[in-house]
C-alpha positions in Angstrom: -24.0 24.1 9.4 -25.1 20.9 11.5 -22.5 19.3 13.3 -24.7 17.4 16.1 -26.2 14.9 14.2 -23.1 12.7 13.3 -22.7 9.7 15.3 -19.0 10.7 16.1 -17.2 13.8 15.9 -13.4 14.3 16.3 -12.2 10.5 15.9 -8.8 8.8 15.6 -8.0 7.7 12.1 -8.5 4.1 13.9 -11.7 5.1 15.0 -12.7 5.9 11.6 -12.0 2.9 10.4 -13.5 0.4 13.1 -16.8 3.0 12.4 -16.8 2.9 8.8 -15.8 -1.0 8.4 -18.9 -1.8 11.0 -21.4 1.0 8.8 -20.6 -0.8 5.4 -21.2 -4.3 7.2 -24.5 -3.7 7.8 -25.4 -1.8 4.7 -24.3 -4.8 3.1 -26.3 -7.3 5.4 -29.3 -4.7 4.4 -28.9 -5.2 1.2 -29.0 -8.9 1.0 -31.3 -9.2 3.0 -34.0 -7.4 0.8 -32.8 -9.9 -2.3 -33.6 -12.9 -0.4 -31.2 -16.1 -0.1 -27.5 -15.8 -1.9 -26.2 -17.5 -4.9 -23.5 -18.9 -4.0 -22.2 -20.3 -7.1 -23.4 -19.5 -10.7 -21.4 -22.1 -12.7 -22.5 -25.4 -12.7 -19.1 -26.8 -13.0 -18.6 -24.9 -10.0 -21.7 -26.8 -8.2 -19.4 -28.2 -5.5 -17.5 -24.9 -4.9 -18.4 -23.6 -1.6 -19.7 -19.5 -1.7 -17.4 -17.6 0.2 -18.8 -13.7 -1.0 -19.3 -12.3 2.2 -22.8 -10.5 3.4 -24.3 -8.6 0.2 -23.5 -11.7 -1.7 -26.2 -10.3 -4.3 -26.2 -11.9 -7.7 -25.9 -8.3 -9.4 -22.2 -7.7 -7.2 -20.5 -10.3 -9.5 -20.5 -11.5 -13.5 -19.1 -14.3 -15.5 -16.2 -13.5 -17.8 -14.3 -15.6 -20.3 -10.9 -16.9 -18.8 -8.7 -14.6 -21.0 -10.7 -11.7 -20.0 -10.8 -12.5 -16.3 -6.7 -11.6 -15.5 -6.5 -9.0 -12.3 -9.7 -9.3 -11.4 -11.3 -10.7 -8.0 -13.0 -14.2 -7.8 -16.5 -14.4 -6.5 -16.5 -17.7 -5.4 -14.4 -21.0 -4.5 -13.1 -22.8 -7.2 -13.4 -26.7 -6.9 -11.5 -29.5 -9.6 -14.1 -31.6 -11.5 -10.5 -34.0 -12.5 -7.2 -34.8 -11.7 -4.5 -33.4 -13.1 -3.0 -35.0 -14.8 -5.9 -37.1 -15.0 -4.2 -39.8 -16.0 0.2 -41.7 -15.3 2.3 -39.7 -17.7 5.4 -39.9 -18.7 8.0 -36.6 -18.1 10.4 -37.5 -20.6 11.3 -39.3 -24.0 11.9 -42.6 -23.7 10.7 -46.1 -23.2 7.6 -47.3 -20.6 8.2 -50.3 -19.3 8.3 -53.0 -16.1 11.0 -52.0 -13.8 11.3 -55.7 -13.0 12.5 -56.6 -16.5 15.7 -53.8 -15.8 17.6 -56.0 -13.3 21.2 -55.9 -13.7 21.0 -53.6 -17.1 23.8 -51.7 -17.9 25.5 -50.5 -21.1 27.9 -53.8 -20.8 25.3 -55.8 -20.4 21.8 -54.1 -21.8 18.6 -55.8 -21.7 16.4 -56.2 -24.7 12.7 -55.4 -24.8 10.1 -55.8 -27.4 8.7 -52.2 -28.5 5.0 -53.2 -28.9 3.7 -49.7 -29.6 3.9 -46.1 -29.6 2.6 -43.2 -28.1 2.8 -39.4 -28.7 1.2 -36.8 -26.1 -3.0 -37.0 -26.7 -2.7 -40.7 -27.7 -4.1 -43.5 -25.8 -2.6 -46.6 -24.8 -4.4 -49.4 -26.8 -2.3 -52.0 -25.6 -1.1 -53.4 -21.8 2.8 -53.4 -21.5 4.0 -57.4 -20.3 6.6 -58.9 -19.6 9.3 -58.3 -22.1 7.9 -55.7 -23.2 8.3 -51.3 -24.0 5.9 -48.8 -25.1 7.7 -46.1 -26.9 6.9 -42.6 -24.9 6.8 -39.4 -25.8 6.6 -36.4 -22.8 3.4 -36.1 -21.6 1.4 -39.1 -23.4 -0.3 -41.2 -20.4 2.0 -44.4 -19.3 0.3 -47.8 -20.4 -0.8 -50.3 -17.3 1.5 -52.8 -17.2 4.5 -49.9 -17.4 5.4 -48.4 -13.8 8.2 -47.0 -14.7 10.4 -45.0 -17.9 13.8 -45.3 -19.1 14.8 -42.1 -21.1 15.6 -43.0 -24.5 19.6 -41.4 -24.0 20.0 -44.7 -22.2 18.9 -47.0 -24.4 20.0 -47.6 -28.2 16.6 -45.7 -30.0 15.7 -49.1 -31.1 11.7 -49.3 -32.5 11.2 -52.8 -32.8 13.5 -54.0 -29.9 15.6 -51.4 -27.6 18.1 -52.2 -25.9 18.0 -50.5 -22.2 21.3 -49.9 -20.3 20.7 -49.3 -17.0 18.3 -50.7 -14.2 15.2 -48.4 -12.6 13.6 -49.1 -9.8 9.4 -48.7 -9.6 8.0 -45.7 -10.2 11.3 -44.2 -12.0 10.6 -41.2 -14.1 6.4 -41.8 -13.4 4.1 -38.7 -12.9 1.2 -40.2 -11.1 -2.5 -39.3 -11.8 -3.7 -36.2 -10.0 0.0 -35.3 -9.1 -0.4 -31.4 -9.8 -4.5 -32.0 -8.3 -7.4 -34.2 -7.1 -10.5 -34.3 -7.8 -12.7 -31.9 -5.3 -9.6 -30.6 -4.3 -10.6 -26.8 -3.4 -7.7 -25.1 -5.2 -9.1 -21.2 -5.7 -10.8 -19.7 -2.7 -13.5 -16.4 -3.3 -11.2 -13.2 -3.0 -8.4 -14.6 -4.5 -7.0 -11.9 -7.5 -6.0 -13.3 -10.5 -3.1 -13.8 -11.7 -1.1 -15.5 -14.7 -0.8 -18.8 -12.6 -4.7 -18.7 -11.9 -5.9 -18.5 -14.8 -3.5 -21.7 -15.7 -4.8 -23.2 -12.7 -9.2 -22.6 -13.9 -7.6 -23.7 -17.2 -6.1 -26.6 -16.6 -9.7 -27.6 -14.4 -11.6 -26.9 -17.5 -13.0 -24.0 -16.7 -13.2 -21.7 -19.1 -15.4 -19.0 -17.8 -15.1 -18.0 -14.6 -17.2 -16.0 -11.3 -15.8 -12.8 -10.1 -16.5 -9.2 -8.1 -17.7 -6.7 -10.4 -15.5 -4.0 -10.6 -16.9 -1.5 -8.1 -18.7 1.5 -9.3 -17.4 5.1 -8.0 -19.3 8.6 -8.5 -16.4 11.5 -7.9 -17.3 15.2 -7.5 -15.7 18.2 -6.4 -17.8 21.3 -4.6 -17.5 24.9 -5.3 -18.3 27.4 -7.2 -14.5 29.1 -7.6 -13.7 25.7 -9.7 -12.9 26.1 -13.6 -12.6 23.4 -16.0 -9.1 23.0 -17.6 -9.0 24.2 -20.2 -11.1 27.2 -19.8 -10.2 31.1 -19.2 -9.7 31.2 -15.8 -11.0 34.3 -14.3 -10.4 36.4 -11.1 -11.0 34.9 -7.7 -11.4 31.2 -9.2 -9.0 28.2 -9.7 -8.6 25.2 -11.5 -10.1 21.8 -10.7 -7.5 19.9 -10.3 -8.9 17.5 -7.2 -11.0 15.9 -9.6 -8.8 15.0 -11.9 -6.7 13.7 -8.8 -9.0 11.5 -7.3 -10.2 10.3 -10.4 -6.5 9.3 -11.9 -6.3 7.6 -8.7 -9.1 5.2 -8.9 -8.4 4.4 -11.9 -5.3 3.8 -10.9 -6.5 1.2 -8.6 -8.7 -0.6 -10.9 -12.0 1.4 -10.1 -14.7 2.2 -12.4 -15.7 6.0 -12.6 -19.1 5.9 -14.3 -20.2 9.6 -13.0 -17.7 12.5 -12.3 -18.3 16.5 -12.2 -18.5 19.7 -9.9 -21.9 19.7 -7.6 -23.9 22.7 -7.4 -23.0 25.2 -4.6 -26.3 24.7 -3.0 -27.2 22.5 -0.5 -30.3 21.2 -2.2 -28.5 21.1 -5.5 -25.8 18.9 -3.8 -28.7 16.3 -2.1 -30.6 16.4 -5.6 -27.3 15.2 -7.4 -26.1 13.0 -5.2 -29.7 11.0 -4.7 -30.2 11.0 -8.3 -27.0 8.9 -8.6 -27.6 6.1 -6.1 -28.7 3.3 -7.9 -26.2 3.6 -10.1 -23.1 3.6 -7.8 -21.3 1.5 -4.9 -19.2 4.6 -3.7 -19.4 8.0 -3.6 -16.7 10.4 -3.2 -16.1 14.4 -2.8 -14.1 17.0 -2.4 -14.3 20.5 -0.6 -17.5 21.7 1.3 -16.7 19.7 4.8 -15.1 22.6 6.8 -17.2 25.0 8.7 -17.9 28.3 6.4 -20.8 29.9 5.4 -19.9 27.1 1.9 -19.5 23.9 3.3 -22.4 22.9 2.5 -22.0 19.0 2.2 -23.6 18.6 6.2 -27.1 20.4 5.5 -26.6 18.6 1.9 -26.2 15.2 3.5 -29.4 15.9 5.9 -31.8 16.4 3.2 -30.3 13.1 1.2 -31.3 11.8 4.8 -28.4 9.6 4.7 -27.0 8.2 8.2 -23.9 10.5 9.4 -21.4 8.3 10.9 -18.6 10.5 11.7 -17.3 14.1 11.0 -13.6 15.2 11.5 -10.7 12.6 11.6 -7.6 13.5 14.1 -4.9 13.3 11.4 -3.6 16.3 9.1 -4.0 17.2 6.7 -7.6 16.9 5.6 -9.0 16.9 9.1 -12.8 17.7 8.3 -13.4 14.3 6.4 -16.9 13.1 6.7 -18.0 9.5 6.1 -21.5 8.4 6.3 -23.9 5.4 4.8 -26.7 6.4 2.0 -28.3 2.7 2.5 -26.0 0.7 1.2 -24.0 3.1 -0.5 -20.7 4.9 1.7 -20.3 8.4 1.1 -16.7 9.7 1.5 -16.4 13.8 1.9 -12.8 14.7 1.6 -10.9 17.9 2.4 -11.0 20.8 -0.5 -7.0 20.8 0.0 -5.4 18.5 -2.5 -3.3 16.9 -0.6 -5.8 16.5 2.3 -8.0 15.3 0.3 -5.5 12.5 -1.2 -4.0 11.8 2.0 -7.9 10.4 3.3 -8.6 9.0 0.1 -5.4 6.4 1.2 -5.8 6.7 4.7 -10.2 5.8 4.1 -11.2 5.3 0.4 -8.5 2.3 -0.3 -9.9 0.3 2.9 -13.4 1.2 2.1 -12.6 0.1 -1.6 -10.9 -3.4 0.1 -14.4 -3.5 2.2 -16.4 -2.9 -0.7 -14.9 -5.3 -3.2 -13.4 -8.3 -1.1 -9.8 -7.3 -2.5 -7.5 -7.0 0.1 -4.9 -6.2 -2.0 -6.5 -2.7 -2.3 -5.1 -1.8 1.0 -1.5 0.1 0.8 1.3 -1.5 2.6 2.6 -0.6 5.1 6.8 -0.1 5.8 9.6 0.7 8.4 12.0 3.1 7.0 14.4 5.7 8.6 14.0 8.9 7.9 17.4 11.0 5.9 16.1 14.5 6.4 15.0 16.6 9.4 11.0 18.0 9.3 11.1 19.6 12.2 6.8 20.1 12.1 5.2 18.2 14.7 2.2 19.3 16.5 -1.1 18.0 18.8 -2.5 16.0 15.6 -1.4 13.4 13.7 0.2 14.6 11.1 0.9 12.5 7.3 3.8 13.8 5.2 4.7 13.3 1.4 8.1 11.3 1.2 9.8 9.4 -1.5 10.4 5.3 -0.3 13.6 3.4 -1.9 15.3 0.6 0.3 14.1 0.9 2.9 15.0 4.8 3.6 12.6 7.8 3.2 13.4 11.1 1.6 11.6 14.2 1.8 10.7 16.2 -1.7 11.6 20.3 -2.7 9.1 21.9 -1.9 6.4 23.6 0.6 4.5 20.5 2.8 1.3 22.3 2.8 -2.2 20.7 2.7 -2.8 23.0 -0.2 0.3 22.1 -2.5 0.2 19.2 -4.9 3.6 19.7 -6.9 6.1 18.6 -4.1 3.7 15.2 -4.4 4.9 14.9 -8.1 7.8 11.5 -7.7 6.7 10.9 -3.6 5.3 7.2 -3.7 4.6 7.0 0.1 3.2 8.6 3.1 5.2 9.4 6.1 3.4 9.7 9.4 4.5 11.8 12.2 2.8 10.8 15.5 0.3 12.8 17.5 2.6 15.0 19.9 5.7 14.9 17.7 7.9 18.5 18.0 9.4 16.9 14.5 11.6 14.4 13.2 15.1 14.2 12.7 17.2 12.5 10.0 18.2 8.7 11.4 14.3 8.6 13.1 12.6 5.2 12.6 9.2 6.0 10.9 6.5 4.0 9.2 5.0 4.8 5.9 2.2 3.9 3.8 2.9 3.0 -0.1 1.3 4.2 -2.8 2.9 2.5 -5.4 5.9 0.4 -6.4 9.6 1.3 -7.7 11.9 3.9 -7.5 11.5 7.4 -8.0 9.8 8.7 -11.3 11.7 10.7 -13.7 13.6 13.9 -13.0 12.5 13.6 -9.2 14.7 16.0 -6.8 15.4 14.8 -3.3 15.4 16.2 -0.1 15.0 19.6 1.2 11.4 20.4 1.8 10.3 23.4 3.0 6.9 22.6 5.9 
């Protein structure tokens, strides 16, 4: 096994990702660099938006969708209104447009009388200047006639339609939604990275965009090593196991919106690993794997990784489990080795894969969050190293699972929706500790989860 050709070995989990955030940087400079000038902005009703897609701003990183297929996905560049909106006075309510000078001293005792010279329904026109004397009949929405600077809603007046009779007195501007209230014209309302939502895809909607720039979804190739790995589904014969990391690590980026294009168990050769692996290149923004990090006579990823010829940026991260993580830069392409344990190999997937997916896709939102919470149970496990721990999150306490804590052990993970860490140093924690943790996902804890009690 080499071990003395990574740039760093043995480095805090900040480390690693000051290391791996500048590695990805310049692989993405590299990149666009070889493709010549950027894009910024395919549309041409986006002509004024200003390109905010980072260095590998390559035309081949983003597409065009249609609006209603565009919902969760990450935009690719500003977003710039070619109107107002509303682009022109309308009125918010029923009633009657009119000149707030001809209200004076109205009231239901003593109304004044107007002549209704026309009306006009949302997506009608005015054809006809409101004077004095006069009312234009309004529905919500339609655009206020010049002349008008104000409406009277039609429950105070008498309905009339060839006179109306208004009972009270406005003053200018009553009841008047100005042009370009909501937006101007070259305002910059959607800025590149934003995730969209329900309210913007409104918002591109009501611009009139109806297509719309974003981030491709990024591209992930997942493998596991070794040659004791049985499909499911499978007789499973003496000496091997299941391959349940895959299925982990795949689940996982899907569940985060990821695209798995290539998946599958390497061959337990060195040279079978690097022939895989550069074969699958072009095709990929990511690669991850699992198992073959460590230093036996089959962890073979290092000698695998020298004959790719692929820049090692750093071996072993000072946090447990999954301690032997590699990381290291195939041209533009990261390569993220992760622990054969399950959960160390989950634990650096969100301690390193989500911020290298954030890096990789502009999506900030791909980062877990981060918490205070105090600890209910004792884990009296501390040690030298960093140490990450399965817990379940609800309001703003933390509660550890039934079951063995080992990096080897997935089922005590089954309802946990956060990580726990334990700082370097730690002899253990005891119930009422502050503690920060790292959330996986949202809500309370899955169905038939069991609390506290877990054995380390």
């Amino acid at each position: 096994m080499e071990g003395n050709n990574y740039r760093r070995i043995g480095v805090t989990l900040e480390e690693a990702l000051e290391l791996m955030g500048e590695a990805v940087g310049d692989g993405k400079r590299r990149a666009a660099a070889s493709t010549g000038k950027c894009q910024a902005v395919s549309d041409d009703k986006c002509r004024a938006a200003r390109g905010r897609q980072g260095p590998d701003c390559r035309e081949e990183n983003f597409q065009e969708l249609p609006l209603k297929e565009a919902l969760g996905r990450i935009l690719g560049c500003d977003y710039v209104s070619p109107i107002d909106q509303p682009p022109f006075p309308r009125s918010p309510l029923d009633g009657y447009a009119l000149r707030s000078a001809d209200t004076a001293g109205a009231s239901r005792e003593h109304p004044v009388r107007l002549a209704v010279t026309q009306g006009l329904l949302a997506g009608e026109y005015p054809k006809k200047t409101v004077e004095r004397g006069q009312a234009a009949r309004i529905m919500t929405g339609a655009p206020i006639p010049e002349g008008a600077d104000c409406v009277v809603r039609q429950e105070d007046t008498d309905y009339g339609e060839e006179t109306a009779a208004i009972y009270r007195e406005l003053a200018p501007y009553d009841n008047y939604c100005f042009a370009g209230e909501d937006f101007h014209r070259g305002d910059c309302l959607l800025t590149a990275g934003t995730r969209l939502t329900a309210v913007e895809l409104g918002i591109l909607a009501g611009m009139g965009y109806d297509r719309v720039k974003v981030y491709r979804r990024i591209r992930a190739a997942v493998f596991a090593t070794g040659d004791e790995l049985t499909q499911p589904g499978e007789p499973l014969s003496p000496g091997k196991i299941y391959n349940s990391n895959l299925y982990v690590l795949e689940g996982r980026l899907t569940e985060l919106g990821i695209e798995t294009v290539e998946t599958g168990v390497l061959p337990d050769t060195e040279q079978g690993v690097a022939g895989v692996l550069e074969g699958i290149l072009p095709r990929v923004d990511v690669i991850f794997t699992t198992g073959g990090v460590s230093v036996g006579k089959k962890d073979i990823l290092h000698g695998a990784l020298d004959l790719l010829g692929v820049e090692k940026i750093f071996w072993r991260v000072q946090v447990k489990p999954g301690t032997p993580t590699i990381f290291a830069m195939a041209g533009r392409v990261p390569v993220l080795a992760l622990s054969g344990n399950p959960f160390g190999a989950l634990t650096h997937l969100e301690l390193l894969g989500r911020p290298l997916l954030a890096l990789l896709s502009g999506d900030s939102s791909l980062e877990a969050p981060k918490r205070e919470a105090v600890l209910m149970d004792d884990f009296s496990k501390g040690g030298k190293m960093r140490r990450i721990v399965r817990v379940f999150y609800r309001e703003g306490k933390v509660y550890l699972p039934k079951g063995l804590h080992s990096s080897g052990v997935l089922g005590s993970m089954q309802g946990c929706n956060c990580l726990m860490e334990i700082p370097a140093g730690s002899e253990g924690l005891l119930a009422g500790a502050q503690v920060s943790v790292l959330l996986l996902r949202r809500g309370e804890a899955a169905p038939g989860w069991a609390g506290s009690g877990g054995r380390e």
